[in-house]
N, C-alpha and C positions, 0 to 999 in steps of 0.2 A: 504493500500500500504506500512506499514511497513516505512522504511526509505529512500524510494527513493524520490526525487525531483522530481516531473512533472507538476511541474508549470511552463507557458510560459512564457517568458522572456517579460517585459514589459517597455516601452518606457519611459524614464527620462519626470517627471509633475511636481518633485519639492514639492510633497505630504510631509507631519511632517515623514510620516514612513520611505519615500526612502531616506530623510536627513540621517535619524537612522541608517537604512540598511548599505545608504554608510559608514557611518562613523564604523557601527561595523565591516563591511569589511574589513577596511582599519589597526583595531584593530587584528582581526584575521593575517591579515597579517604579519603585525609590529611588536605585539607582539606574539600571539599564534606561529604563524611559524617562528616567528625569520628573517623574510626576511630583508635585508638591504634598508631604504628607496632608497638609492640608485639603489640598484637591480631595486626595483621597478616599478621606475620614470623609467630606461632605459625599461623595460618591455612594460610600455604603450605606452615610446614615440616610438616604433619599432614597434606597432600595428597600422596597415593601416587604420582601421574603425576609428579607435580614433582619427588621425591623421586628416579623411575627418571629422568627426564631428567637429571640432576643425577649422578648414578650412573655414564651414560654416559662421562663424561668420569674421574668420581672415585670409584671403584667402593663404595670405604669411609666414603664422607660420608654423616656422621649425620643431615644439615640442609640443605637450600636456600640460605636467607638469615637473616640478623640482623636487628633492628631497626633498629640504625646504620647498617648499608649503604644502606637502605631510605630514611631520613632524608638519609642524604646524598646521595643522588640524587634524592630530590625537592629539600631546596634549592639542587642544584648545579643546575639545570633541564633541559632537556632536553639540553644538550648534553654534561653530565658521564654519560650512557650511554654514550655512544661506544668509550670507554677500559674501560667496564663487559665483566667476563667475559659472554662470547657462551652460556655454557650455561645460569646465571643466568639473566639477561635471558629467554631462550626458555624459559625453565621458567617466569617470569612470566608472561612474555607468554600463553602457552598457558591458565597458570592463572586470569587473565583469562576468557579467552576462552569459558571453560566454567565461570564461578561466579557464581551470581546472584545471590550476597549475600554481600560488598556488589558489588551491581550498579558494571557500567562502561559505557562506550559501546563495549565491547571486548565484549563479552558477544554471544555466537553460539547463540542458544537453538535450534541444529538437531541436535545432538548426543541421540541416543536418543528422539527425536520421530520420529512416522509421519510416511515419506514423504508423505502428501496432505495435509497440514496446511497447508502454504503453499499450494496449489492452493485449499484450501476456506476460506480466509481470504481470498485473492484473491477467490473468489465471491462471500463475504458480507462486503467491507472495508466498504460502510457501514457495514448493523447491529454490525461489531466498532467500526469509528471511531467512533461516533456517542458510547457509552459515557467515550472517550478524549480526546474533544472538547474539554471545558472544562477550563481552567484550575485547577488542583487546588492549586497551590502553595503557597495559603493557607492550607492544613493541616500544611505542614512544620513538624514541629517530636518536641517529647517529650509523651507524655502516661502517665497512671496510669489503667488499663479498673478498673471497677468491675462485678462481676456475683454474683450470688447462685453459691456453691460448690457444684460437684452430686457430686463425688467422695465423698461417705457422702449418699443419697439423702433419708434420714431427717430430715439436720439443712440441708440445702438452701434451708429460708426463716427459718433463724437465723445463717447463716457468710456473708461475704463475699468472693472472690476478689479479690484486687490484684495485674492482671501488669504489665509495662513494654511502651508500644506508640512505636516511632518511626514516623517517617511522613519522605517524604525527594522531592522531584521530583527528575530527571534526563534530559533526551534533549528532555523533554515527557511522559516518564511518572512517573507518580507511586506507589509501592511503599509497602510497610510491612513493618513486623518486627513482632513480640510474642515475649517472652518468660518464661515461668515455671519459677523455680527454688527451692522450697523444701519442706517436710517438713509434711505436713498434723499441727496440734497434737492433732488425737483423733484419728490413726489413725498413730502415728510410725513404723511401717514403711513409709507410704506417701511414698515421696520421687518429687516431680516436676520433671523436668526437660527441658523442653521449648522448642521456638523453632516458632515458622510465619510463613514468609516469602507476599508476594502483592502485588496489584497492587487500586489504589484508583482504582474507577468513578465515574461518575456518571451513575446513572440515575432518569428521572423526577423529578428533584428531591433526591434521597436519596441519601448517600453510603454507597458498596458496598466493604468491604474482603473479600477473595477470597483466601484463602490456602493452603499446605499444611504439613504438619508435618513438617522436616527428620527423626524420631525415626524416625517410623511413617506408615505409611498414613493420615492422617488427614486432614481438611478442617477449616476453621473461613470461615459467611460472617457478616460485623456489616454489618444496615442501621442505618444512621443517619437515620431521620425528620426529627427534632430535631439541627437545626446550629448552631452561637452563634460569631460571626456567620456569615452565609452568606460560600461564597470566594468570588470574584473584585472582590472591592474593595479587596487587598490589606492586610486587616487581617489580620491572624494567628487562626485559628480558634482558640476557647477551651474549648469543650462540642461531645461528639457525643453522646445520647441515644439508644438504638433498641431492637434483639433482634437477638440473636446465636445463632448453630447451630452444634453441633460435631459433626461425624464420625468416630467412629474405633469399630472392630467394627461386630458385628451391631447394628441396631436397636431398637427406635423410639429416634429422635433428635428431642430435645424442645432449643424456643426457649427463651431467659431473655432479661430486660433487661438492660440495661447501659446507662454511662455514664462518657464517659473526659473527662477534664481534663486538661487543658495542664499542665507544668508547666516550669520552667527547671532542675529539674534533668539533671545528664547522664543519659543513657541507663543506663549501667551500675551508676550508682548510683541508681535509683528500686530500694526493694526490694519484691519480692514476697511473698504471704503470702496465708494464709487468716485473716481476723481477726474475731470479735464484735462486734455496737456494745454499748454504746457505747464509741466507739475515736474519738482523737482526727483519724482520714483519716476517719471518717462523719459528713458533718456532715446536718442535717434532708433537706435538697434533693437530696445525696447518695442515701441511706436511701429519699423519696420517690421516685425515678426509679428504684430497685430494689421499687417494692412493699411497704420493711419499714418503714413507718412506725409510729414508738410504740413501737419498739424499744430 
């Protein structure tokens, strides 16, 4: 089966490995993805399952966990679980188990999927492996998508959209986030606030980001033609170039280019936005790889 997970998601017992498990979880989180233990704690304690596990024991608890708890059992390491409350822990552990972002190796993606799914993945694990293949790593990092705004149709090849795209390997799979969060300047009742989470191909030469929209029913897929530099030479990817598709409602669903750039900033502070050129994030090459040249 190559790299996919299809093991069922299994009930907190308190066993030496699921200590392990949680706490390398909690590693991958904290440190591999860089998430804020604060982020977190607010993550879990907004998750309703977590919330009735947690319930079970304390029937009036407002909360899960804290940050600081959370901190302190990552750097106590895995053995500062042990002494850790047993309903806690299994409200974690679970919550794990069934969230894919941010993704863990704890992550049990059979929950609410049709039973034949792993029977016809088995069928076709080539043609799924072959896409999972290469080494993707090279793209880890933060970037800023650039694409022409299509939320008022009209002004579409005058506005520019700026969302925040991470990009993260784990397991050997390689994931992405996007996220847009701000108030269009010529339509200010239109506030958007959106995340889609997905999983980064590689086919034919061209990088495939494949995602869904945590809000709504939506889809979004970005080919990238154009890669700067190509991955697997362990240089940090700089430039993706391509077209991008979004789904959400009835139809036609029309491509735009796009073009995202690395940057060092954190994730949560790249900010989003609808902006005009000329604007100091549009530079000529920018502007060119969107079509608005002379703008």
């Amino acid at each position: 089966m190559g790299r996919w997970n299809l093991e069922v998601a299994m009930p907190w017992q308190g066993t030496t490995k699921q200590h392990k498990d949680l706490w390398q979880a909690l590693d991958q989180v904290l440190r591999a993805h860089g998430f804020p233990a604060q982020r977190l704690a607010a993550m879990i304690n907004d998750d309703k399952r977590a919330l009735e596990t947690i319930r079970q024991v304390a029937d009036k608890a407002r909360s899960v966990i804290d940050d600081g708890t959370l901190k302190r059992w990552h750097d106590g390491g895995p053995d500062s679980l042990l002494n850790a409350r047993a309903h806690k822990k299994q409200a974690i552990y679970e919550f794990f188990e069934r969230t894919a972002q941010p993704r863990t190796d704890l992550f049990r993606p059979d929950e609410g999927l049709p039973p034949g799914l792993a029977s016809f993945a088995a069928q076709y694990s080539v043609q799924f492996a072959r896409p999972l293949a290469k080494d993707l790593s090279d793209l880890d990092g933060n970037y800023r998508i650039f694409r022409p705004a299509w939320s008022i149709p009209a002004l579409r090849k005058e506005r520019v959209l700026v969302s925040r795209l991470k990009i993260s390997t784990s397991g050997g799979f390689t994931s992405f986030t996007e996220e847009q969060d701000y108030t269009d300047p010529d339509s200010t009742d239109l506030k958007v606030k959106q995340s889609d989470d997905g999983g980064v191909l590689y086919v034919g030469g061209n990088i495939v980001l494949l995602g869904f929209t945590r809000e709504t029913q939506g889809c979004k897929m970005y080919t990238a033609w154009s890669v700067n530099p190509i991955p697997g030479d362990g240089e940090p990817v700089r430039r993706l170039r391509g077209a991008m598709m979004g789904i959400a409602g009835a139809g036609p669903h029309d491509s735009y280019p796009f073009t995202a750039i690395r940057t060092e900033d954190a994730f949560e502070s790249i900010e989003t936005a609808i902006i005009r050129p000329p604007h100091r994030m549009l530079s000529p090459d920018i502007l060119g790889d969107l079509g608005m040249e002379g703008l």
